[in-house]
mmCIF file of the C-alpha atoms, coordinates in Angstrom:
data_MODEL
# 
_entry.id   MODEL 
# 
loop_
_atom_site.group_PDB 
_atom_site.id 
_atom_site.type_symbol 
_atom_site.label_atom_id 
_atom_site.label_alt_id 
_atom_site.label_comp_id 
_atom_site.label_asym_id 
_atom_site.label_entity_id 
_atom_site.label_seq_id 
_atom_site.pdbx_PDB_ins_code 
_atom_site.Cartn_x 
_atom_site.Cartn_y 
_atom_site.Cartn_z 
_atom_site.occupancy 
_atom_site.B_iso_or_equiv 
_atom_site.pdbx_formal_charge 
_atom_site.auth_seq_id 
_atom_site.auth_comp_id 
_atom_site.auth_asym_id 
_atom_site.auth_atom_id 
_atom_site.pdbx_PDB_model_num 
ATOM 1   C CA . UNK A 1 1   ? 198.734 207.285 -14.393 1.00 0.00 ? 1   UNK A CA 1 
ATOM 2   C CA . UNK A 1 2   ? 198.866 205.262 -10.870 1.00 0.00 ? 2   UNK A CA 1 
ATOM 3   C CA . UNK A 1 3   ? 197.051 208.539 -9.433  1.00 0.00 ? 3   UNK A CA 1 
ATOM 4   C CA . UNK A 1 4   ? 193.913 207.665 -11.990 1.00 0.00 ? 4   UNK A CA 1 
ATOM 5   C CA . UNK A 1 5   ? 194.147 204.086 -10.933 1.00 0.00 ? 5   UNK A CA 1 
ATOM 6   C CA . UNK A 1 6   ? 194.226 204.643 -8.165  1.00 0.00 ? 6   UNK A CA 1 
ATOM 7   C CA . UNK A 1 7   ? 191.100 207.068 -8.250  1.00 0.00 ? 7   UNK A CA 1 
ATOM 8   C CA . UNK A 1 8   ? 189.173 205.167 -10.355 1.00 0.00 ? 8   UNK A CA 1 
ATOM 9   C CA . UNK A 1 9   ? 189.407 202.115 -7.524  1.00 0.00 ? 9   UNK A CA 1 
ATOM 10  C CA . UNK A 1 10  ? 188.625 204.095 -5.132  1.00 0.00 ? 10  UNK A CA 1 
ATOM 11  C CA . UNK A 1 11  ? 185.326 205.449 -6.809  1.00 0.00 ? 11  UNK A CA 1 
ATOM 12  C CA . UNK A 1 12  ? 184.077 201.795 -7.286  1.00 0.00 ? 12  UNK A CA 1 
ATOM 13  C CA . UNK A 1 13  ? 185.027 200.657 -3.861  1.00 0.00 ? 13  UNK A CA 1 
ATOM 14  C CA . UNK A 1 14  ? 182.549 203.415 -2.424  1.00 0.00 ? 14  UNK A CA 1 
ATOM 15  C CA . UNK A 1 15  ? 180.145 202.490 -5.077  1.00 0.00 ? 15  UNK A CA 1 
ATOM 16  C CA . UNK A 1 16  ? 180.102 199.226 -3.918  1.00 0.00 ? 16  UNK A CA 1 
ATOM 17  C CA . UNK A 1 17  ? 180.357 200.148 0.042   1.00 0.00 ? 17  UNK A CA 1 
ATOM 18  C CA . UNK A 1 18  ? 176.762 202.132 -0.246  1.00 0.00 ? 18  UNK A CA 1 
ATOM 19  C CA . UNK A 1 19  ? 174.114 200.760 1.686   1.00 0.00 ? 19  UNK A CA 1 
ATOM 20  C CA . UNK A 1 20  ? 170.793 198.859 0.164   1.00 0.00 ? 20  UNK A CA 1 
ATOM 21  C CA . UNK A 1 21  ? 167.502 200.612 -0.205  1.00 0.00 ? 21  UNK A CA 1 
ATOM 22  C CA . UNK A 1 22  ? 165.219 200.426 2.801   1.00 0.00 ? 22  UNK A CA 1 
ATOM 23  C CA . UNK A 1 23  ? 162.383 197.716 1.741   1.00 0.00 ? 23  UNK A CA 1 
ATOM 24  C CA . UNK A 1 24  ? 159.697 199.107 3.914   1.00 0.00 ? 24  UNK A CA 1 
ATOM 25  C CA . UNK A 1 25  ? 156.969 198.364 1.365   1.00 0.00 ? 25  UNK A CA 1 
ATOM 26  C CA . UNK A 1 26  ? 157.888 194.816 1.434   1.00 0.00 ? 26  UNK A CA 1 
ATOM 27  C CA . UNK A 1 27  ? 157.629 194.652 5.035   1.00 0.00 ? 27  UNK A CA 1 
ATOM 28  C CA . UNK A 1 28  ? 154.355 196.248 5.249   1.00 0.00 ? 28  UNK A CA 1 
ATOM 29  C CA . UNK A 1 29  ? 152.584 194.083 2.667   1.00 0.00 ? 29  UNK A CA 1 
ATOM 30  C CA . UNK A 1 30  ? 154.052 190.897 4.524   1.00 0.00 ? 30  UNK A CA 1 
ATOM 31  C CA . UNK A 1 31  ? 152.417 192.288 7.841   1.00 0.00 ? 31  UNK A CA 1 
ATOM 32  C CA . UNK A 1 32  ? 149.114 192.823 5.802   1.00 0.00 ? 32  UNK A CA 1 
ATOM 33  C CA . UNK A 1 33  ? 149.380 189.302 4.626   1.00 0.00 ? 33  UNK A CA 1 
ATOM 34  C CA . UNK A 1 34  ? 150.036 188.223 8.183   1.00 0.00 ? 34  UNK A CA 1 
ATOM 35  C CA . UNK A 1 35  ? 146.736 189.685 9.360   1.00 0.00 ? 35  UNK A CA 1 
ATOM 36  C CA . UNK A 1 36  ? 144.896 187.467 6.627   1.00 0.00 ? 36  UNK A CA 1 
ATOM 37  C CA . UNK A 1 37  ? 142.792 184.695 7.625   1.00 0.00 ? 37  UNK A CA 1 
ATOM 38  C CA . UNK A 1 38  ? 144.525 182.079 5.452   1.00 0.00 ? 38  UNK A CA 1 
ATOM 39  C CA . UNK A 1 39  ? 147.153 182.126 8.480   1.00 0.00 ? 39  UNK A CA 1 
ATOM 40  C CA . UNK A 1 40  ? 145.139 181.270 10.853  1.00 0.00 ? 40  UNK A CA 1 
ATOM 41  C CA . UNK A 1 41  ? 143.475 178.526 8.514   1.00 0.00 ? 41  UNK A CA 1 
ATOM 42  C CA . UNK A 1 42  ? 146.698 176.817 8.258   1.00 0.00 ? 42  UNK A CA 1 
ATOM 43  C CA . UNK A 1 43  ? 147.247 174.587 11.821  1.00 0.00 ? 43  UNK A CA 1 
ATOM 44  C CA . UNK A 1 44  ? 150.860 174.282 12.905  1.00 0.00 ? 44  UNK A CA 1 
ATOM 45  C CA . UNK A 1 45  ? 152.325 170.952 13.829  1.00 0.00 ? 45  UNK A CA 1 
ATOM 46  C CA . UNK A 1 46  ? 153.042 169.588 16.608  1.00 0.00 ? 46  UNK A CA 1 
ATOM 47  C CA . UNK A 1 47  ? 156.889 170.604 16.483  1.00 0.00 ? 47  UNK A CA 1 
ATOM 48  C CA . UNK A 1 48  ? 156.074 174.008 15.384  1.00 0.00 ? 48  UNK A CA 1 
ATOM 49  C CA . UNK A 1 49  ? 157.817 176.668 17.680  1.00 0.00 ? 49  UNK A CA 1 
ATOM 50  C CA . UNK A 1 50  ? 155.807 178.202 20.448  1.00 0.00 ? 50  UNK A CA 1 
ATOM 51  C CA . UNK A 1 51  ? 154.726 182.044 20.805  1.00 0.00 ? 51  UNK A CA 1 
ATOM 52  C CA . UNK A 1 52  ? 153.044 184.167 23.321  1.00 0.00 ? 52  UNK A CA 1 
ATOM 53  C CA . UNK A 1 53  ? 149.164 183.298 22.692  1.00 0.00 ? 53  UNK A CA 1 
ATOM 54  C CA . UNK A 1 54  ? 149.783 179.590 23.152  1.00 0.00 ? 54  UNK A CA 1 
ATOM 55  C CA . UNK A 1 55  ? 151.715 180.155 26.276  1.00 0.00 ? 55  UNK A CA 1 
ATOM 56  C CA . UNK A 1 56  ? 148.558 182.134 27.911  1.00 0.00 ? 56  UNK A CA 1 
ATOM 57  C CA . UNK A 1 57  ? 146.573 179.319 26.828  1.00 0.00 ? 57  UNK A CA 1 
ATOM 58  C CA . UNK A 1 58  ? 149.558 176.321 28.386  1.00 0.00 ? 58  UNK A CA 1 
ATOM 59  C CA . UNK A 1 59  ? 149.304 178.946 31.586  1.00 0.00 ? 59  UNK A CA 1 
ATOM 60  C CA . UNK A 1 60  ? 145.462 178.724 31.866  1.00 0.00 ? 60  UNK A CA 1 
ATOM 61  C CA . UNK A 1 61  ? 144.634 175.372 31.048  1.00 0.00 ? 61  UNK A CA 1 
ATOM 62  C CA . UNK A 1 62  ? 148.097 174.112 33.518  1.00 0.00 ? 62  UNK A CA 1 
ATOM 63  C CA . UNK A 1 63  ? 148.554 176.468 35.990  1.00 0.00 ? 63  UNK A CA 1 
ATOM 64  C CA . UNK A 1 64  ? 144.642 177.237 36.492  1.00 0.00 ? 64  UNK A CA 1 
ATOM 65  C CA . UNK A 1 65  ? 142.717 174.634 35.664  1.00 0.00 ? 65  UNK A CA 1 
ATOM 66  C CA . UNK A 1 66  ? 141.340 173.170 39.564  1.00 0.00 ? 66  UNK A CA 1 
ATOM 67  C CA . UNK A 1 67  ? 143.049 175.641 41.547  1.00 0.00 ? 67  UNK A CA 1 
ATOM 68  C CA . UNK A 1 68  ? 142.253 179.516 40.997  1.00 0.00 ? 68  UNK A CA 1 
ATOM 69  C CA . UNK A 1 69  ? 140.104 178.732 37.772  1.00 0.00 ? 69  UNK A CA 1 
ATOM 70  C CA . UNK A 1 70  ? 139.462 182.236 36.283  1.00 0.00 ? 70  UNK A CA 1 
ATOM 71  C CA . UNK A 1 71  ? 135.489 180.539 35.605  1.00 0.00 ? 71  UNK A CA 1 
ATOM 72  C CA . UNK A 1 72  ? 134.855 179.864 39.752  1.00 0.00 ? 72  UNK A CA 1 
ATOM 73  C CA . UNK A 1 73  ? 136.148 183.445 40.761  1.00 0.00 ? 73  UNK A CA 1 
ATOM 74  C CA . UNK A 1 74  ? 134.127 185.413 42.318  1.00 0.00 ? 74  UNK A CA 1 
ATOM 75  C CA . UNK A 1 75  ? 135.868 187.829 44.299  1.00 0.00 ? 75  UNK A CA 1 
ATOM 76  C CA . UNK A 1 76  ? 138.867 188.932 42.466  1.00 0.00 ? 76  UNK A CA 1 
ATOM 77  C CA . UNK A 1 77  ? 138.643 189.787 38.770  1.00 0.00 ? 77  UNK A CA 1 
ATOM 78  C CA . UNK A 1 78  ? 141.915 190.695 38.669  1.00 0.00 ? 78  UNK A CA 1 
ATOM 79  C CA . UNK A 1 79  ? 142.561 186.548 37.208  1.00 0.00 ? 79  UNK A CA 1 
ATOM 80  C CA . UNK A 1 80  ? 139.762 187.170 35.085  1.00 0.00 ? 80  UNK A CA 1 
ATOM 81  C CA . UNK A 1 81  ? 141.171 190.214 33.115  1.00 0.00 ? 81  UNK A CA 1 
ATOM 82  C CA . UNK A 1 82  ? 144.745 187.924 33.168  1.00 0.00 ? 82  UNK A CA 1 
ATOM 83  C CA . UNK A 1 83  ? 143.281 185.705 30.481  1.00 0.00 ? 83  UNK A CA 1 
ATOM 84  C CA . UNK A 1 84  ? 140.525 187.399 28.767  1.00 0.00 ? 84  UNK A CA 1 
ATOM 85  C CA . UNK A 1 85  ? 139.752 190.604 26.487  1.00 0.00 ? 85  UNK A CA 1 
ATOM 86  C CA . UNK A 1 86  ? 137.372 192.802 28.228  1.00 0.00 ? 86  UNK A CA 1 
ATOM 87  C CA . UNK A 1 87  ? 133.730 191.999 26.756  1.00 0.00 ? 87  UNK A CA 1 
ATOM 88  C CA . UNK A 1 88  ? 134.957 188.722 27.323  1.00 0.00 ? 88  UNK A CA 1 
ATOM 89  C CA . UNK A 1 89  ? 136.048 188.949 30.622  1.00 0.00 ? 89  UNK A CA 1 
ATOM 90  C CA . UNK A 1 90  ? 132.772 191.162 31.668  1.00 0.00 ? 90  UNK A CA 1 
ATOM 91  C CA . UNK A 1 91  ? 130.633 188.385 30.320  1.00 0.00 ? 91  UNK A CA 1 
ATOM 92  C CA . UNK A 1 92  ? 132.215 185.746 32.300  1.00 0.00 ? 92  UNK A CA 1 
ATOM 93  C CA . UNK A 1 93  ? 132.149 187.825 35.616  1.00 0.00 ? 93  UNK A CA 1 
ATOM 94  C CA . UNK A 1 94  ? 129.124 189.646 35.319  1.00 0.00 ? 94  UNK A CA 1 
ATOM 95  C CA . UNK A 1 95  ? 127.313 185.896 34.881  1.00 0.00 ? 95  UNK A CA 1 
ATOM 96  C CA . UNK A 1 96  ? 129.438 184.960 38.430  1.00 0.00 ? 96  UNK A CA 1 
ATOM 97  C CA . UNK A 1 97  ? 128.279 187.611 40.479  1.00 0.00 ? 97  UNK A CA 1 
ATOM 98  C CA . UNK A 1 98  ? 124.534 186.600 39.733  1.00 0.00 ? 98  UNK A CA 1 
ATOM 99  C CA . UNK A 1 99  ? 123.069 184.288 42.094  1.00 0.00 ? 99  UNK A CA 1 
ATOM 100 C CA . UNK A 1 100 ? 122.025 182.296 39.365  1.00 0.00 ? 100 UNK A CA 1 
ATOM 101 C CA . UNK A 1 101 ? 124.431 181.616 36.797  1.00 0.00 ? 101 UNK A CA 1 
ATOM 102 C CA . UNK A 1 102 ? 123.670 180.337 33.929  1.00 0.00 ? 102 UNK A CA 1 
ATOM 103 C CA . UNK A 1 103 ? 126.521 177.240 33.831  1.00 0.00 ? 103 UNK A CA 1 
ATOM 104 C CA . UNK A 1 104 ? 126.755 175.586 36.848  1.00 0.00 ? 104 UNK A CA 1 
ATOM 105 C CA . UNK A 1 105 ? 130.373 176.075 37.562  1.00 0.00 ? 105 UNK A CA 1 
ATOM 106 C CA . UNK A 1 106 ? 130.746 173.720 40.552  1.00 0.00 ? 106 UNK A CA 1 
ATOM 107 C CA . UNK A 1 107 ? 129.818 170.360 37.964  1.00 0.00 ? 107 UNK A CA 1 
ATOM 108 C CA . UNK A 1 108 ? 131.254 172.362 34.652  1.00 0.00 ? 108 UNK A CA 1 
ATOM 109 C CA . UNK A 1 109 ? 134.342 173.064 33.910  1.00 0.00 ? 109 UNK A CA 1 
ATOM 110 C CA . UNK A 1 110 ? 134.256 175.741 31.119  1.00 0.00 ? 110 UNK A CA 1 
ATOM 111 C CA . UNK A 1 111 ? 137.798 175.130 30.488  1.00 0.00 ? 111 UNK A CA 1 
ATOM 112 C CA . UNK A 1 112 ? 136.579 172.491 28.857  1.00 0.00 ? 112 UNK A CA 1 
ATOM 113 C CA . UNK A 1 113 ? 132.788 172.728 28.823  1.00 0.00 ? 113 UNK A CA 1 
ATOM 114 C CA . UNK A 1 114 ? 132.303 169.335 31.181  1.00 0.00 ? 114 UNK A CA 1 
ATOM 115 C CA . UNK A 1 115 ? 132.615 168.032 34.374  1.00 0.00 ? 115 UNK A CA 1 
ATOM 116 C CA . UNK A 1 116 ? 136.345 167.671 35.598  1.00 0.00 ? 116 UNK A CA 1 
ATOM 117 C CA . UNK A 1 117 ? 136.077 164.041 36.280  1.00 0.00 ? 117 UNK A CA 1 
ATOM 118 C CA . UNK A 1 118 ? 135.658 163.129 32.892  1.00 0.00 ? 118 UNK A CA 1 
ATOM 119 C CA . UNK A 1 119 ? 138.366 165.486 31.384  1.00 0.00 ? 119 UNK A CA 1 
ATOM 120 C CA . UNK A 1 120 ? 141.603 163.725 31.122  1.00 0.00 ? 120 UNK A CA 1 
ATOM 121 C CA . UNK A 1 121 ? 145.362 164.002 29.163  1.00 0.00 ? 121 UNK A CA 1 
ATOM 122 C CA . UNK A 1 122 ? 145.298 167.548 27.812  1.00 0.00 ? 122 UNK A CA 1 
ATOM 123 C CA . UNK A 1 123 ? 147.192 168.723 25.208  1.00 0.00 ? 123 UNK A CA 1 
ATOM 124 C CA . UNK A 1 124 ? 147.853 172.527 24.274  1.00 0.00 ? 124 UNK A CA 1 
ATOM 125 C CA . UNK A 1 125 ? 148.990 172.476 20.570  1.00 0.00 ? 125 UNK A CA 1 
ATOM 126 C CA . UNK A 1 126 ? 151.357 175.577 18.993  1.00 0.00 ? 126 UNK A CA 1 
ATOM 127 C CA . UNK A 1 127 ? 149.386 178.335 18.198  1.00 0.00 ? 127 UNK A CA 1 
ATOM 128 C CA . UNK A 1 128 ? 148.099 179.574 14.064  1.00 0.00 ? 128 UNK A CA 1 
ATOM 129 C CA . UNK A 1 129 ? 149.832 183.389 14.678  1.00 0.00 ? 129 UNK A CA 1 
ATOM 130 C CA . UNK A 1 130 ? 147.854 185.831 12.162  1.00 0.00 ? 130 UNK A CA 1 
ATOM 131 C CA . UNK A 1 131 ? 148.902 189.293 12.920  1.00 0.00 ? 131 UNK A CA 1 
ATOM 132 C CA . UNK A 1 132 ? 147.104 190.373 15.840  1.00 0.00 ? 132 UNK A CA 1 
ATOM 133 C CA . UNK A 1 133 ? 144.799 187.119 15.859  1.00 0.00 ? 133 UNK A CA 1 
ATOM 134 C CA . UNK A 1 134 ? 146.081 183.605 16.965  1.00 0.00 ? 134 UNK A CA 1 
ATOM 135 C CA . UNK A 1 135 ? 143.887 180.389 17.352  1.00 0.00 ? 135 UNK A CA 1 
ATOM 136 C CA . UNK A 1 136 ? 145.281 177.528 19.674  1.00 0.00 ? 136 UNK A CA 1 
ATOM 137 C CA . UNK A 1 137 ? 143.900 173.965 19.584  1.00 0.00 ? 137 UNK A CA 1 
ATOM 138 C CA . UNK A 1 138 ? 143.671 172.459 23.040  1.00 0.00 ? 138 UNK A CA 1 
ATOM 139 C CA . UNK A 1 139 ? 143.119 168.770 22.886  1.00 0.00 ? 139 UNK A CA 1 
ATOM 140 C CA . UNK A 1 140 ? 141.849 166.386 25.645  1.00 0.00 ? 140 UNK A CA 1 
ATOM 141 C CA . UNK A 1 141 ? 139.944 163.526 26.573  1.00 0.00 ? 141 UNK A CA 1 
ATOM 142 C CA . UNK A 1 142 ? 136.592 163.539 27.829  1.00 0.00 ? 142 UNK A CA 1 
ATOM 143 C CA . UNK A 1 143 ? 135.438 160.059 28.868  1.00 0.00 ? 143 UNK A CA 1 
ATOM 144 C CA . UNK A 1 144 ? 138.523 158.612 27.175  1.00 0.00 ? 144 UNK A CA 1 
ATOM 145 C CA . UNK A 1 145 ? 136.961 160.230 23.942  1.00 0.00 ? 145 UNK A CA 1 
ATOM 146 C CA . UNK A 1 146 ? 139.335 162.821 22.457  1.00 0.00 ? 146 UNK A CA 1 
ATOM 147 C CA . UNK A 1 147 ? 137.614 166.558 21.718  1.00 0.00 ? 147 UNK A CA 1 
ATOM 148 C CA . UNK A 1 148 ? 139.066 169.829 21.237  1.00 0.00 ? 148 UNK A CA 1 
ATOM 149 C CA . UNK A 1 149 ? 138.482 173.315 22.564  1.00 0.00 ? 149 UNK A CA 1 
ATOM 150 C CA . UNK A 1 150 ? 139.111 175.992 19.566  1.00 0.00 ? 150 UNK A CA 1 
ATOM 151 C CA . UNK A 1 151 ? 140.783 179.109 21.488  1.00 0.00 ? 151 UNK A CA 1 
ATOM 152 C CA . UNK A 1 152 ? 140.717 182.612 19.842  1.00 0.00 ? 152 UNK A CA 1 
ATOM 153 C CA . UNK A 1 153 ? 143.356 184.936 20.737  1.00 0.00 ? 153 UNK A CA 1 
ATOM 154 C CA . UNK A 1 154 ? 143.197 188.868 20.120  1.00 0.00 ? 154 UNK A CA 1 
ATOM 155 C CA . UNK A 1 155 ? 146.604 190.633 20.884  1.00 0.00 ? 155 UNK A CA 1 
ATOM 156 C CA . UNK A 1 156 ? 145.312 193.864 22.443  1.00 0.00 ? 156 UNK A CA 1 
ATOM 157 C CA . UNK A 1 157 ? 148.034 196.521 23.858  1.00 0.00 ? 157 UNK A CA 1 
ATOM 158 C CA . UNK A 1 158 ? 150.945 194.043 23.100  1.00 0.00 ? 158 UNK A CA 1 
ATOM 159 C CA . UNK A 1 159 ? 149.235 191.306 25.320  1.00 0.00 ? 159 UNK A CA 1 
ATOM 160 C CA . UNK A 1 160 ? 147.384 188.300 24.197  1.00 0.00 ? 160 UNK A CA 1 
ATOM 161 C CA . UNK A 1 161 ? 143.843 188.021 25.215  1.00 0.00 ? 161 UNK A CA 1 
ATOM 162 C CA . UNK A 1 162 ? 141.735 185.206 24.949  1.00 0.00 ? 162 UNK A CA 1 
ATOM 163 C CA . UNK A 1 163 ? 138.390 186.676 23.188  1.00 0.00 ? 163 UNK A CA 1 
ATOM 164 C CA . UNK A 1 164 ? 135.846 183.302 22.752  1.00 0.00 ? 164 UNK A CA 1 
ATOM 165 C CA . UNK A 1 165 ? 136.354 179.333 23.242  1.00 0.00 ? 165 UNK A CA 1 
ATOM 166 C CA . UNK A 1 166 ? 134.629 177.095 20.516  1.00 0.00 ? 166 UNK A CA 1 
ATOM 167 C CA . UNK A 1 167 ? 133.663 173.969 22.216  1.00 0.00 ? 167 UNK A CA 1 
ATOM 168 C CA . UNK A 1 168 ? 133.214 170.624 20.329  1.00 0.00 ? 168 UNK A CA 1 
ATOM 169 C CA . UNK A 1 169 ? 129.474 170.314 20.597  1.00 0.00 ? 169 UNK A CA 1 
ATOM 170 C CA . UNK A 1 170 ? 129.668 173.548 18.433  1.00 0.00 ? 170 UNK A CA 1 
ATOM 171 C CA . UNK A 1 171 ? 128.617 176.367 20.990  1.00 0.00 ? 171 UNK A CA 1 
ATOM 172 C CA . UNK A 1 172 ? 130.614 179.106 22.232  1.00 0.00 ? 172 UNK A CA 1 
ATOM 173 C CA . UNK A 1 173 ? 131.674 180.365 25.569  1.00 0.00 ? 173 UNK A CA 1 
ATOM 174 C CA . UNK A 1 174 ? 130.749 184.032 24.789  1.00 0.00 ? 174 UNK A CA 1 
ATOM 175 C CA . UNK A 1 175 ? 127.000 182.092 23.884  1.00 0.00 ? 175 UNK A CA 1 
ATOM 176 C CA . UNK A 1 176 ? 126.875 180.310 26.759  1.00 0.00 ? 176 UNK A CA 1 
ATOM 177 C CA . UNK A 1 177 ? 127.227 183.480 29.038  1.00 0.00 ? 177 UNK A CA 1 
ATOM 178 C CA . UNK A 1 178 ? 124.783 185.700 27.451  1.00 0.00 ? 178 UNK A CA 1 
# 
């Protein structure tokens, strides 16, 4: 009699030792949702935790913005193809290695799409993470007048690339350079 007790316990202690099912479906669809544009719609807050894409963009905007800006090279496109996806990148140095370019990068800054004088207090918010698409706001003030530069972000080979810049009069940089 203790033997079947002691069998029967044993049975449901190995029933109840056995491993979950693997809930690959369930991870898949979330990554599929991920993707959607509804994430990127939705703008994180200020407190919301940073990732990757916005620290390219923090990098860029802190690190590069009067000294080594990516936009005044001209002999190295190595910085170039740091920040930016390819098409990107071969718009912005194709446009300056022509003698005539068609932004005047010694009065523009295309970080910001005016003159550096009048750019002041910038802000790089937390980035909208969709998948393989992120957005980050970058806020600043241009003549004490607060605008914002729209940033999209393509992750391409595990690296985040920047692939356009919406400016606040509406036009973007990829428009600009063609």
């Amino acid at each position: 009699m203790n033997a079947l007790k002691l069998i029967l316990v044993f049975v449901l202690f190995s029933f109840s030792c056995q491993t979950k099912p693997k809930q690959e479906k369930t991870e898949a669809t979330a990554t599929m949702q991920d993707d959607s544009a509804g994430s990127l719609a939705k703008r994180p807050g200020p407190d919301a935790p940073r990732s990757a894409a916005d620290r390219l963009v923090r990098a860029l905007y802190f690190e590069h913005n009067t000294k080594e800006n990516p936009f005044r090279e001209t002999k190295d496109r190595s910085l170039v193809d740091q920040y930016f996806a390819k098409p990107t990148a071969d718009l912005i140095w194709n446009d300056a290695q022509q003698g005539t370019s068609k932004v005047n990068r010694t009065k523009t800054n295309l970080l910001f799409n005016a003159p550096d004088v009048a750019v002041k207090k910038t802000w790089v918010e937390p980035a909208a993470v969709g998948g393989t698409r992120a957005i980050v706001y970058v806020t600043f003030q241009n003549n004490s007048k607060p605008e914002e530069v729209k940033v999209d972000l393509q992750q391409i080979n595990g690296r985040w690339r920047i692939t356009d810049m919406t400016y606040p009069n509406g036009k973007q940089l990829t428009q600009l350079l063609q």
